[in-house]
PQR file of N, CA, C, O and H, with PARSE charges and radii, in Angstrom:
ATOM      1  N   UNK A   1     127.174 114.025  97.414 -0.4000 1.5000
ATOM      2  CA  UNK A   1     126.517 115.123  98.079 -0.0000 2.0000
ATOM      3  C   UNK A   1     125.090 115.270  97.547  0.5500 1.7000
ATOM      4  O   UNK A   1     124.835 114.943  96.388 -0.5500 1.4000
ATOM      5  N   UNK A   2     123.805 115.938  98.678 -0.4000 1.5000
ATOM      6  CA  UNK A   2     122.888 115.383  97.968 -0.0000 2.0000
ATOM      7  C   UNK A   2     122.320 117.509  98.526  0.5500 1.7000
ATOM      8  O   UNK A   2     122.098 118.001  99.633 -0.5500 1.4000
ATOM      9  H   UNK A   2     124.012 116.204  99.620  0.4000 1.0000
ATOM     10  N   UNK A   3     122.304 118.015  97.364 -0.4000 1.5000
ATOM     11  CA  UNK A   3     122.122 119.346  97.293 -0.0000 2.0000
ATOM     12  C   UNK A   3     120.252 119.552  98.185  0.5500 1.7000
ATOM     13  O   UNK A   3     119.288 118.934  97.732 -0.5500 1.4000
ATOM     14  H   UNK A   3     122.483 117.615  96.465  0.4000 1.0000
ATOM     15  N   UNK A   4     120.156 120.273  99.126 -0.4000 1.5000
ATOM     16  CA  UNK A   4     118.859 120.716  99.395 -0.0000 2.0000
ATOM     17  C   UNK A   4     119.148 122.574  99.586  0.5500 1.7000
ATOM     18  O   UNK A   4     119.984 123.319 100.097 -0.5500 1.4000
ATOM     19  H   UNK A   4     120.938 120.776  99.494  0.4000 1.0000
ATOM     20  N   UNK A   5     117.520 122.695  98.606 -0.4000 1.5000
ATOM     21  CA  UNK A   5     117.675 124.088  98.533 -0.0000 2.0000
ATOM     22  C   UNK A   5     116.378 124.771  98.937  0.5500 1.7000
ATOM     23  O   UNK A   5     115.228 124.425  98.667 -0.5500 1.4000
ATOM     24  H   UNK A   5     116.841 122.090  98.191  0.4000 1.0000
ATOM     25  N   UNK A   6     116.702 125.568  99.475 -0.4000 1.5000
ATOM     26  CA  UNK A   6     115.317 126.933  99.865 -0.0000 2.0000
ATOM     27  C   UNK A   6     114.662 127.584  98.641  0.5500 1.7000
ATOM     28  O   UNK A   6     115.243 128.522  98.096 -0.5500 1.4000
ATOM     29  H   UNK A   6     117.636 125.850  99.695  0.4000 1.0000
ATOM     30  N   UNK A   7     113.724 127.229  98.271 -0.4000 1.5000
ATOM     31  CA  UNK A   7     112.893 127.763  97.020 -0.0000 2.0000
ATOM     32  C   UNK A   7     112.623 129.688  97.679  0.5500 1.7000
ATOM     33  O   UNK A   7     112.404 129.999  98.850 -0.5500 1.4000
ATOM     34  H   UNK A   7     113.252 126.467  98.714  0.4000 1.0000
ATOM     35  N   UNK A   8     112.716 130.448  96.733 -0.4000 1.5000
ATOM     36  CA  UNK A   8     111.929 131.924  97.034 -0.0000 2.0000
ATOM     37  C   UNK A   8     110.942 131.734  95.894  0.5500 1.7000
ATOM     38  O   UNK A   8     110.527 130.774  95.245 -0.5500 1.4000
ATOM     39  H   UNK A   8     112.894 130.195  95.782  0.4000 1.0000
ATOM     40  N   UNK A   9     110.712 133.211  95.923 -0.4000 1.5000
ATOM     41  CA  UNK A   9     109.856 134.306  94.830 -0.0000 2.0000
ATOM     42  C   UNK A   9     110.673 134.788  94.357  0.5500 1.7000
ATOM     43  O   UNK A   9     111.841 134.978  94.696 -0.5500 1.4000
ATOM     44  H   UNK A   9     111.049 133.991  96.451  0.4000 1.0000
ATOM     45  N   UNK A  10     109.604 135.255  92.750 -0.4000 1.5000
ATOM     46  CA  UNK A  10     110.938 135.530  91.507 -0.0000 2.0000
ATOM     47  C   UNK A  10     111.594 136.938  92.446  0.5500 1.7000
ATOM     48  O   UNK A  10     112.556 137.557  91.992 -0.5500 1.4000
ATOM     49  H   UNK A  10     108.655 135.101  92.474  0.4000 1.0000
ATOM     50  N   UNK A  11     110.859 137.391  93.967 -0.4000 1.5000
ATOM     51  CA  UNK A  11     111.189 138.606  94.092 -0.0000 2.0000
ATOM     52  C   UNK A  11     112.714 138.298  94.982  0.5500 1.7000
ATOM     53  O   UNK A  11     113.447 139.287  94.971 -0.5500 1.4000
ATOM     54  H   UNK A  11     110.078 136.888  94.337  0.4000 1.0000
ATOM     55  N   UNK A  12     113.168 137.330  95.584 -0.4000 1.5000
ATOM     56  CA  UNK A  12     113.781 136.626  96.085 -0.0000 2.0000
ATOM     57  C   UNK A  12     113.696 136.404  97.767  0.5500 1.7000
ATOM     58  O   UNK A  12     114.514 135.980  98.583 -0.5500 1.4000
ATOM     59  H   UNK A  12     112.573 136.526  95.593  0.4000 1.0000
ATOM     60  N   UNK A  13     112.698 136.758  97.851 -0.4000 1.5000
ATOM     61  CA  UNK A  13     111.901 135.855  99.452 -0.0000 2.0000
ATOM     62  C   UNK A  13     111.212 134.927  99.135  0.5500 1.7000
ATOM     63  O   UNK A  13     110.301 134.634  98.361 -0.5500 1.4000
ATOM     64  H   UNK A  13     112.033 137.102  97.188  0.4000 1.0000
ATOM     65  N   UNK A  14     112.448 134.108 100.644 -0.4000 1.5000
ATOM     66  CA  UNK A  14     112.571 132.818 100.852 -0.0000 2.0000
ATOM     67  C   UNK A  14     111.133 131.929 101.294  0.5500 1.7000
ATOM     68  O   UNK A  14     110.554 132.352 102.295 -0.5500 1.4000
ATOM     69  H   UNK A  14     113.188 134.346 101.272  0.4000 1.0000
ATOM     70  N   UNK A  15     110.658 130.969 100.736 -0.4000 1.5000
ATOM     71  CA  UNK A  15     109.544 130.242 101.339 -0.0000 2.0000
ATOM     72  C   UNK A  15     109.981 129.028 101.914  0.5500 1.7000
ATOM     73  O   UNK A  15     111.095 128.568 102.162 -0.5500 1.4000
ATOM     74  H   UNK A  15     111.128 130.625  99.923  0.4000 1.0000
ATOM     75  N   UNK A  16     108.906 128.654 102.053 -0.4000 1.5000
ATOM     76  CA  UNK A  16     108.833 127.005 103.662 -0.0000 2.0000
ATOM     77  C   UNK A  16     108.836 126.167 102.546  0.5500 1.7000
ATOM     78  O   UNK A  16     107.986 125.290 102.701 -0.5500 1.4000
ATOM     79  H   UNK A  16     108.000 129.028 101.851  0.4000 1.0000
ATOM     80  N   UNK A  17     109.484 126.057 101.396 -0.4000 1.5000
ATOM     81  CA  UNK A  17     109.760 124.670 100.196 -0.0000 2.0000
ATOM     82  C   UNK A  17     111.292 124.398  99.991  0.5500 1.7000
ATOM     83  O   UNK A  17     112.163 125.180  99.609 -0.5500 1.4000
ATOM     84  H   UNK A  17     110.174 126.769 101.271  0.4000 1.0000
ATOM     85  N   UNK A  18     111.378 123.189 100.318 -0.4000 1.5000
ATOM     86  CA  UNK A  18     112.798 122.859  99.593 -0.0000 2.0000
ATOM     87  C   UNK A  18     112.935 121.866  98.486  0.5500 1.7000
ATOM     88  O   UNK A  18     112.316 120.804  98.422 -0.5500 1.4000
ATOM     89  H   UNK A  18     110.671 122.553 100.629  0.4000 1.0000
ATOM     90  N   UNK A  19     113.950 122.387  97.473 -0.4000 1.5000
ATOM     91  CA  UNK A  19     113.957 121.034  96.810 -0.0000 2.0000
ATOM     92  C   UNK A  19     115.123 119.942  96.983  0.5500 1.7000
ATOM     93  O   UNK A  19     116.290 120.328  97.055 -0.5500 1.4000
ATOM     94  H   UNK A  19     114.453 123.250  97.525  0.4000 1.0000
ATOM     95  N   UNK A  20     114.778 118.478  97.054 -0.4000 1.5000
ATOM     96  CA  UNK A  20     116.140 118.019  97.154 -0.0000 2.0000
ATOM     97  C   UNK A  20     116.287 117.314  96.110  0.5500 1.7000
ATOM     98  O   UNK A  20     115.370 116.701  95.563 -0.5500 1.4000
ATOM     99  H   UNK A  20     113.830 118.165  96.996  0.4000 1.0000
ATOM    100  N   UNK A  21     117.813 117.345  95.628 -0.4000 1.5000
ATOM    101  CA  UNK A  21     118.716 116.411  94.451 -0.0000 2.0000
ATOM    102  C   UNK A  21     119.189 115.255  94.877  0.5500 1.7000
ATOM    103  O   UNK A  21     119.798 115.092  95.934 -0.5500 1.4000
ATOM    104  H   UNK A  21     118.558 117.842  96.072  0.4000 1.0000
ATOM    105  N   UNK A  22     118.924 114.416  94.065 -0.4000 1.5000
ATOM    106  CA  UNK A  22     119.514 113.510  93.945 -0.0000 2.0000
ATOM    107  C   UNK A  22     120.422 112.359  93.478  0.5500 1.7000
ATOM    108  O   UNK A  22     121.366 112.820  94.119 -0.5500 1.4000
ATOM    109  H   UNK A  22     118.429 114.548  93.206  0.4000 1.0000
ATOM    110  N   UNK A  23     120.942 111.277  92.924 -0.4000 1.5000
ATOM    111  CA  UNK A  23     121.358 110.541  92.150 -0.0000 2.0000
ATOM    112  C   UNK A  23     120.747 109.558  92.036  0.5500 1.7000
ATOM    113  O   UNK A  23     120.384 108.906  93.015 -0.5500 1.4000
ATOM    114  H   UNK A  23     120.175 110.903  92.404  0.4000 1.0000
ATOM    115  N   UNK A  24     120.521 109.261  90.948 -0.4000 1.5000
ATOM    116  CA  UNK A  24     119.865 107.603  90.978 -0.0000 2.0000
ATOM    117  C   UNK A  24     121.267 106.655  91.051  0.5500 1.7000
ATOM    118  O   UNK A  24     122.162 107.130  90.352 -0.5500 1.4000
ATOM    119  H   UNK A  24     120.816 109.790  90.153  0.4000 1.0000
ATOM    120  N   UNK A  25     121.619 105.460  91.732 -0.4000 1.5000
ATOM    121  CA  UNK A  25     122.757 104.671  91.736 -0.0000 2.0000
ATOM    122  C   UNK A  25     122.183 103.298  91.053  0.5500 1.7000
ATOM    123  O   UNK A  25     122.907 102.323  90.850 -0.5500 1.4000
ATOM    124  H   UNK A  25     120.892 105.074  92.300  0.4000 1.0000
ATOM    125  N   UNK A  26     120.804 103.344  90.727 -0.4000 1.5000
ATOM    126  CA  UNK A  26     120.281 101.908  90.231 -0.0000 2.0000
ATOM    127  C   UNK A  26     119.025 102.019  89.959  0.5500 1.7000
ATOM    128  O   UNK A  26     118.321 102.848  90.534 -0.5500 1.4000
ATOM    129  H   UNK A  26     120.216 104.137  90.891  0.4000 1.0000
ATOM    130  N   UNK A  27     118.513 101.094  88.929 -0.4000 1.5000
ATOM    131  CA  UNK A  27     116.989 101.318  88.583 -0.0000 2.0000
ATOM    132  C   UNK A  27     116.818  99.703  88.116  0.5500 1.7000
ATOM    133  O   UNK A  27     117.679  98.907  87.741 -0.5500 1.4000
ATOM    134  H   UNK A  27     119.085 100.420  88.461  0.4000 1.0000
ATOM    135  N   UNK A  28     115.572  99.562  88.264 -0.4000 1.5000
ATOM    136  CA  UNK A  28     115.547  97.404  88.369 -0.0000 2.0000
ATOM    137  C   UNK A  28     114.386  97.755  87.449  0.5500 1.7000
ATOM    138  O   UNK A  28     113.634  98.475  88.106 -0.5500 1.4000
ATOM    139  H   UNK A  28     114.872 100.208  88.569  0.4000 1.0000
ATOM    140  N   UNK A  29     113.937  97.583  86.313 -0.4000 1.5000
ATOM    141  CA  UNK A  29     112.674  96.826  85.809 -0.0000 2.0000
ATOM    142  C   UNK A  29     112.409  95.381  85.179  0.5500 1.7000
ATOM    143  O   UNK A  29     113.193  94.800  84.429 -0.5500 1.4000
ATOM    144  H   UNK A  29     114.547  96.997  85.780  0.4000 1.0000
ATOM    145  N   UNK A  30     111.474  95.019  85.504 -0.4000 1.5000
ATOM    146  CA  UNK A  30     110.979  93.866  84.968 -0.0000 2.0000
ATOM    147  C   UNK A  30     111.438  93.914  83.895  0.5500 1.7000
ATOM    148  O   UNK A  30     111.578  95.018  83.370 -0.5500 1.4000
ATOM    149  H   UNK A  30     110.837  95.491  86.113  0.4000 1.0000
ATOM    150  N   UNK A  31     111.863  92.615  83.146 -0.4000 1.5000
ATOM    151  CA  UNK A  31     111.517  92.644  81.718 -0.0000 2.0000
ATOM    152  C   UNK A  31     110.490  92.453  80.878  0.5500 1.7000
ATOM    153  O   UNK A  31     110.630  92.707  79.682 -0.5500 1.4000
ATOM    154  H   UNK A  31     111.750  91.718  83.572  0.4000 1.0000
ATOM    155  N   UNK A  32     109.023  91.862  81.506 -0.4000 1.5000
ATOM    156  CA  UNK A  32     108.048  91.853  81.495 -0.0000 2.0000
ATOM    157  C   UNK A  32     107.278  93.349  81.117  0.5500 1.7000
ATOM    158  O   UNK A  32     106.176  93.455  80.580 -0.5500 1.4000
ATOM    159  H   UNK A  32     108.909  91.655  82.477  0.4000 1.0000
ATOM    160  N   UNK A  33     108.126  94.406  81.528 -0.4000 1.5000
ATOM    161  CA  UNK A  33     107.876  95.938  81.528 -0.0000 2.0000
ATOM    162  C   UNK A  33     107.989  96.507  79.876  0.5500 1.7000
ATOM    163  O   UNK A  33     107.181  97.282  79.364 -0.5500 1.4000
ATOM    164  H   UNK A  33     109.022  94.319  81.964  0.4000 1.0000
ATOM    165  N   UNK A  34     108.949  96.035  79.333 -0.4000 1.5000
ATOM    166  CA  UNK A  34     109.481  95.732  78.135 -0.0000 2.0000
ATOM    167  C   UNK A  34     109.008  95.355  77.201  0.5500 1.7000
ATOM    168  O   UNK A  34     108.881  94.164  76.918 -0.5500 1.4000
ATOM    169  H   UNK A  34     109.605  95.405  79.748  0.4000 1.0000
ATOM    170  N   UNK A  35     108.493  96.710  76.233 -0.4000 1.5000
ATOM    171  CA  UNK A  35     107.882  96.372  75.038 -0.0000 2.0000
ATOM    172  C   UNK A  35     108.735  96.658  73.872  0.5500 1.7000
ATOM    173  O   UNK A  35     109.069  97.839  73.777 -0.5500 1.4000
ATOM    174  H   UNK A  35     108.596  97.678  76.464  0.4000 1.0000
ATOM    175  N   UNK A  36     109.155  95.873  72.983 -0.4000 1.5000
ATOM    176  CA  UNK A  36     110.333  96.394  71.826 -0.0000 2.0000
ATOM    177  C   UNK A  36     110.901  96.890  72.710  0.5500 1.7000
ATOM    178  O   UNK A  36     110.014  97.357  73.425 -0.5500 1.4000
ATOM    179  H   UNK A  36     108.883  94.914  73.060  0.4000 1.0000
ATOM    180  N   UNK A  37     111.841  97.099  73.139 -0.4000 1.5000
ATOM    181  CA  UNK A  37     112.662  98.399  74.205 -0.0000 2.0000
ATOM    182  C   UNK A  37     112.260  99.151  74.651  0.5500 1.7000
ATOM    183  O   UNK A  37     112.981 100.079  75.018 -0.5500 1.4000
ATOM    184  H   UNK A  37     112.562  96.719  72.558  0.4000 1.0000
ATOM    185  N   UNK A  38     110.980  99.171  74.855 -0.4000 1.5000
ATOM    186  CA  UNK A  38     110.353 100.470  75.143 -0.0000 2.0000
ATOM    187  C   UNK A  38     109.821 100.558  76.912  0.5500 1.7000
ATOM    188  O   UNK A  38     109.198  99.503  77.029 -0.5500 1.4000
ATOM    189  H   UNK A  38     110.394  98.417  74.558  0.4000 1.0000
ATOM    190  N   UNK A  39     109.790 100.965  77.694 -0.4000 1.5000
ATOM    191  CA  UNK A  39     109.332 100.618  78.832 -0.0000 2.0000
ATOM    192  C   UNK A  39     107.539 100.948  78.756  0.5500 1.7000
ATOM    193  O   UNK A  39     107.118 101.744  77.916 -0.5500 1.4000
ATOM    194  H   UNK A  39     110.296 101.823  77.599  0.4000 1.0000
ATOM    195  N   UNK A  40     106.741 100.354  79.571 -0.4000 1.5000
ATOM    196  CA  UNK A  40     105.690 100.216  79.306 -0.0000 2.0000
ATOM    197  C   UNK A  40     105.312 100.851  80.490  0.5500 1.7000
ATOM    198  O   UNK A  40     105.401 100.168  81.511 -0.5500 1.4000
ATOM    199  H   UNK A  40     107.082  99.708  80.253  0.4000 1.0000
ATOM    200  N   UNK A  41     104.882 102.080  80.601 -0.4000 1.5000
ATOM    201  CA  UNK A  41     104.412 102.744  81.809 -0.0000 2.0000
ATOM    202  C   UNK A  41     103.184 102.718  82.384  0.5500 1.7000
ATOM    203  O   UNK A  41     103.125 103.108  83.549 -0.5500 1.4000
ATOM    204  H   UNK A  41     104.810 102.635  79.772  0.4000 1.0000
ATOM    205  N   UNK A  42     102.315 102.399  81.920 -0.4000 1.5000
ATOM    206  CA  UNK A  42     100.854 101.860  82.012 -0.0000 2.0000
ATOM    207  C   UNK A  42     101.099 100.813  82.795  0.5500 1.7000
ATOM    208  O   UNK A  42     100.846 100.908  83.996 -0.5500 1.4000
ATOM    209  H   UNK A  42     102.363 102.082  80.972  0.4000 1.0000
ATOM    210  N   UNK A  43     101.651  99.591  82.244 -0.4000 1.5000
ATOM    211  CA  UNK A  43     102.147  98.551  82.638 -0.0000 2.0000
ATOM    212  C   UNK A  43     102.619  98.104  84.126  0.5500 1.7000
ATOM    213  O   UNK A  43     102.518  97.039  84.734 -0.5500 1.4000
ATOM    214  H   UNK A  43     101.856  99.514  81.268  0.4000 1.0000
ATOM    215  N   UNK A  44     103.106  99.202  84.412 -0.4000 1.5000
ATOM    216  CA  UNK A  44     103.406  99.368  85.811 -0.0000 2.0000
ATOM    217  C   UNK A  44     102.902  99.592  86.904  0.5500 1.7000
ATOM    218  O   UNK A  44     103.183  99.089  87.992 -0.5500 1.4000
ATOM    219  H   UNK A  44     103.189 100.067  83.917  0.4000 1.0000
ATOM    220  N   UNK A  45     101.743 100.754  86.511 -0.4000 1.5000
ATOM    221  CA  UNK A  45     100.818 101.084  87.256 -0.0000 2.0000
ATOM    222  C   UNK A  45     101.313 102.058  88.168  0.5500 1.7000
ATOM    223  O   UNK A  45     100.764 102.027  89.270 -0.5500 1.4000
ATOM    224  H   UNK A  45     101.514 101.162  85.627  0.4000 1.0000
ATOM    225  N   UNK A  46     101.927 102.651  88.058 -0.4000 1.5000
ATOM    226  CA  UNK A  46     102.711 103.748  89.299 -0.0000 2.0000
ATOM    227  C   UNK A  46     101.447 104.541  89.506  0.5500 1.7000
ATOM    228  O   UNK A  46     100.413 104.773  88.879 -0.5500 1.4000
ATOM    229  H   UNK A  46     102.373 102.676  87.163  0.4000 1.0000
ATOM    230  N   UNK A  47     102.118 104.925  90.938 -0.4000 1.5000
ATOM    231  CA  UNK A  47     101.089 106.196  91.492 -0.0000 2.0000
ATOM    232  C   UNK A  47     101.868 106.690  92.056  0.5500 1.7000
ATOM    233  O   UNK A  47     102.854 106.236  92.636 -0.5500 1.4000
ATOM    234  H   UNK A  47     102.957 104.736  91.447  0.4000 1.0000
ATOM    235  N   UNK A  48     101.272 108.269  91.866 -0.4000 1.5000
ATOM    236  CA  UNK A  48     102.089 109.521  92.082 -0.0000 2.0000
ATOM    237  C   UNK A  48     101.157 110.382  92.931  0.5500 1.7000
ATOM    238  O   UNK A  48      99.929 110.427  92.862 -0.5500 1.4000
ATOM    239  H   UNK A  48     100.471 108.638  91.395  0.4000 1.0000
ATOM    240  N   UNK A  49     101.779 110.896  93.553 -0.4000 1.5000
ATOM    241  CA  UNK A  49     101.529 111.992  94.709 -0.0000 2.0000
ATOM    242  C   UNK A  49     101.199 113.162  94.143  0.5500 1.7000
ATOM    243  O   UNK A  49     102.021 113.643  93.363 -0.5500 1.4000
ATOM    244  H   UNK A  49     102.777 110.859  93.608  0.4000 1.0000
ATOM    245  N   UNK A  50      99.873 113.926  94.409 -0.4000 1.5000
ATOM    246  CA  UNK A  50      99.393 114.687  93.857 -0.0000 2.0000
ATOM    247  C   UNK A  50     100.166 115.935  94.762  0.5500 1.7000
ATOM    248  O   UNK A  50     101.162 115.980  95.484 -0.5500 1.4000
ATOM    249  H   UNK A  50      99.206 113.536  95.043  0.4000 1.0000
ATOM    250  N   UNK A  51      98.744 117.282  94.129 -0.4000 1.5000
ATOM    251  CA  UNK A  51      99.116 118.622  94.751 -0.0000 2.0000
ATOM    252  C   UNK A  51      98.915 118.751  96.350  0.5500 1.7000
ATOM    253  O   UNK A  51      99.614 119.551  96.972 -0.5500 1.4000
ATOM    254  H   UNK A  51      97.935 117.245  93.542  0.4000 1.0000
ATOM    255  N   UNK A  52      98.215 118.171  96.827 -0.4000 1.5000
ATOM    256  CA  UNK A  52      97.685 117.839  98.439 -0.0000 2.0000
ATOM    257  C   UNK A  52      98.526 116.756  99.007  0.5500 1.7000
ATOM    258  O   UNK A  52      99.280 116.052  98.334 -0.5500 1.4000
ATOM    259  H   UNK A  52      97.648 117.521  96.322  0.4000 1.0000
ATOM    260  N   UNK A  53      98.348 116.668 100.287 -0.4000 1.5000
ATOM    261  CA  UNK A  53      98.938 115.492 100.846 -0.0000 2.0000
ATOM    262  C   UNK A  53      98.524 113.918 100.290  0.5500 1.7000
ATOM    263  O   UNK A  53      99.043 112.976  99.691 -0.5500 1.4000
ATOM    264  H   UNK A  53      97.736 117.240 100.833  0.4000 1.0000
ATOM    265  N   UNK A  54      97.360 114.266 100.852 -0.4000 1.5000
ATOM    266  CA  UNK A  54      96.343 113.074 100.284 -0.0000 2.0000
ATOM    267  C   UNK A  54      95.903 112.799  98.568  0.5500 1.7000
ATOM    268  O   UNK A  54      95.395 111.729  98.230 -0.5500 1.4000
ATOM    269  H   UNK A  54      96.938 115.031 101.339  0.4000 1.0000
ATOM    270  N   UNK A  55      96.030 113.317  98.107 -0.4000 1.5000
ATOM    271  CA  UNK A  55      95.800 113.122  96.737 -0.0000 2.0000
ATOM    272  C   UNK A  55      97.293 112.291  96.003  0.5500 1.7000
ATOM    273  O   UNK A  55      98.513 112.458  95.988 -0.5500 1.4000
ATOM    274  H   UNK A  55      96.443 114.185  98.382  0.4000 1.0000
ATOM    275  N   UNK A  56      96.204 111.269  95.414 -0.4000 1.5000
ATOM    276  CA  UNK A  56      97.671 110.079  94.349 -0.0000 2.0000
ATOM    277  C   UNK A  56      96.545 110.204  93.567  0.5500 1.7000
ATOM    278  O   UNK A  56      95.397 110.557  93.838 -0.5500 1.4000
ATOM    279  H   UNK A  56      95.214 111.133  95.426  0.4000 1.0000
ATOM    280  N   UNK A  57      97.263 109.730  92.196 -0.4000 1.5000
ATOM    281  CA  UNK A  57      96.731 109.462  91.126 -0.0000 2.0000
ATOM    282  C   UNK A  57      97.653 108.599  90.716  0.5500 1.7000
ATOM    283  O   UNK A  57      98.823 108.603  91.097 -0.5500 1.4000
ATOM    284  H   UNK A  57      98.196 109.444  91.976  0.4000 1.0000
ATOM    285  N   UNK A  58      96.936 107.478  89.567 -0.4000 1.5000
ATOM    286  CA  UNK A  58      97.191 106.303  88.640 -0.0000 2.0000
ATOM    287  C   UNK A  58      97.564 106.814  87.343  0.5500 1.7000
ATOM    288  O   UNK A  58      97.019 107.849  86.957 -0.5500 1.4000
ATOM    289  H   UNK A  58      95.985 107.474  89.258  0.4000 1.0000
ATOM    290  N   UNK A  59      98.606 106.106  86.454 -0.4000 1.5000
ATOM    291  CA  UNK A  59      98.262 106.112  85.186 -0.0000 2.0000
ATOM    292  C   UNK A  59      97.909 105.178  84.688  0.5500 1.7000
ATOM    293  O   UNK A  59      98.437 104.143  85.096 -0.5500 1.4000
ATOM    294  H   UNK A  59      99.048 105.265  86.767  0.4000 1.0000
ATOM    295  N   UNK A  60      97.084 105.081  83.812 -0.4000 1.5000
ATOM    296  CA  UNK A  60      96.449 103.732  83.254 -0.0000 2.0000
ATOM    297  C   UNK A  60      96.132 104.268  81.622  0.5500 1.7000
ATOM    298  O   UNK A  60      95.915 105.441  81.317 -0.5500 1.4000
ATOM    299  H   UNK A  60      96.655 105.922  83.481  0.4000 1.0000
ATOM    300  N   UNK A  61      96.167 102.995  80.583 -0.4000 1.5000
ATOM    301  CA  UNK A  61      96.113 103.501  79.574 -0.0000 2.0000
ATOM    302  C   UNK A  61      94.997 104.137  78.809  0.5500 1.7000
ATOM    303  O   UNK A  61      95.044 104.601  77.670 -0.5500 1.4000
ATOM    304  H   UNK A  61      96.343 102.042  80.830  0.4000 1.0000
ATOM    305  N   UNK A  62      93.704 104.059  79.863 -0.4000 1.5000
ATOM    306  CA  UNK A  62      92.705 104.585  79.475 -0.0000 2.0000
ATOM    307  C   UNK A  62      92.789 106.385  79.294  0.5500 1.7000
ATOM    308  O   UNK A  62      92.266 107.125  78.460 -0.5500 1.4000
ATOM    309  H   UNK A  62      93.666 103.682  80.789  0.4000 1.0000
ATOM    310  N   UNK A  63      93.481 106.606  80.201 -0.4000 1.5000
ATOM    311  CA  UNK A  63      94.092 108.020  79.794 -0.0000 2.0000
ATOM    312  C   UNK A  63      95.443 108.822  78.846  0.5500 1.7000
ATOM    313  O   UNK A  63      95.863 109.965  78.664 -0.5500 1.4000
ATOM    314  H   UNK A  63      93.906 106.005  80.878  0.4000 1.0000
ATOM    315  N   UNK A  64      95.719 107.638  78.482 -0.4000 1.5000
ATOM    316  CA  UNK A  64      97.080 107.715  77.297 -0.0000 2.0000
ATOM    317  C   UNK A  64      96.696 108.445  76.037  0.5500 1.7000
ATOM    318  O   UNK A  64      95.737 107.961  75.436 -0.5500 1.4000
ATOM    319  H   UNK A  64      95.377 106.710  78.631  0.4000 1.0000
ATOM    320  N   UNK A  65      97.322 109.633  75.467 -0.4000 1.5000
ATOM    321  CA  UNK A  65      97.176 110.079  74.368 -0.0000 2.0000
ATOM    322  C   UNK A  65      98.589 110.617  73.910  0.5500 1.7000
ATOM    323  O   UNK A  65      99.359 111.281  74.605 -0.5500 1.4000
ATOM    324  H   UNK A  65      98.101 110.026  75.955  0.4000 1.0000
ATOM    325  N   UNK A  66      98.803 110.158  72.460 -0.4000 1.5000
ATOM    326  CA  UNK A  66      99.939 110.530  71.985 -0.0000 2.0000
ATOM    327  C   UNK A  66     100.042 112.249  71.410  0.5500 1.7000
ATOM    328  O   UNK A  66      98.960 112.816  71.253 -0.5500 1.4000
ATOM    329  H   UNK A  66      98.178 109.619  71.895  0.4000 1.0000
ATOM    330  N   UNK A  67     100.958 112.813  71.195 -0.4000 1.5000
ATOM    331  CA  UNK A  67     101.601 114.048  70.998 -0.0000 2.0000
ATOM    332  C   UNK A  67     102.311 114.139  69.924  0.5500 1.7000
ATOM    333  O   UNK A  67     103.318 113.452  70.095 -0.5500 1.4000
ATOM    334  H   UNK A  67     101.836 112.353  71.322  0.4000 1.0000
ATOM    335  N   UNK A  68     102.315 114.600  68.959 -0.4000 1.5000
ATOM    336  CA  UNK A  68     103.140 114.852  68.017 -0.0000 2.0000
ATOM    337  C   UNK A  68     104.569 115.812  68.275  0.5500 1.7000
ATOM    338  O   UNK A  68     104.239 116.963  68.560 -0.5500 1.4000
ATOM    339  H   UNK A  68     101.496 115.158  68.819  0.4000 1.0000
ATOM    340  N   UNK A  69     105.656 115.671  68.253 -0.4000 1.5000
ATOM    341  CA  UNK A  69     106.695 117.098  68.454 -0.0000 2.0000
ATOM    342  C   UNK A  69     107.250 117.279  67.232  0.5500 1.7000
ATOM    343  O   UNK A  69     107.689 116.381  66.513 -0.5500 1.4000
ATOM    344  H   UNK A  69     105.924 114.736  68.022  0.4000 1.0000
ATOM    345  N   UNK A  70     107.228 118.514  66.981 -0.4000 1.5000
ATOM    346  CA  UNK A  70     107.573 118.873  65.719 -0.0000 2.0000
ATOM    347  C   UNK A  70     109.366 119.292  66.041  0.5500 1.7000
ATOM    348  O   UNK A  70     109.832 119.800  67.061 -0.5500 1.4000
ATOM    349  H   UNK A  70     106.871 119.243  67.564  0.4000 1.0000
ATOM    350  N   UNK A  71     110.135 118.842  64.698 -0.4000 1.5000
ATOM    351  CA  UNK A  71     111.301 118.462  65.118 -0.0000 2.0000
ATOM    352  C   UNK A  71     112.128 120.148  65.436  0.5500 1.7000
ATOM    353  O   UNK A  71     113.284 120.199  65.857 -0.5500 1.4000
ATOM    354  H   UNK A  71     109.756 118.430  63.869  0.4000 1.0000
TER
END
């Protein structure tokens, strides 16, 4: 079953957004993708769908910065 839902306001009116769920049943990467075990996301080059229709953006490692999380 693949759940789609009507987003509201925290006030609880309903808006024109839905979200839908899904399952992943399979995922294929290169092994070429594969750094130490690590998947290499740069590497890939994905592009993602921005806030607009028209708007994608790249990741590339020129914009990569690491994060510390404190445990």
């Amino acid at each position: 079953m693949t759940p789609i839902i009507q987003l509201q306001t925290a006030g609880g009116v309903k808006v024109e957004t839905w979200l839908t769920l899904g399952e992943v049943v399979g995922v294929h990467i290169s092994n070429a993708l594969l750094k130490e075990d690590v998947y290499d996301s740069a590497g890939a080059q994905p592009i993602l769908l921005g806030g607009e229709p028209s708007d994608y953006f790249a990741i590339d490692r020129a914009h990569r910065f690491r994060m510390v999380r404190r445990a």
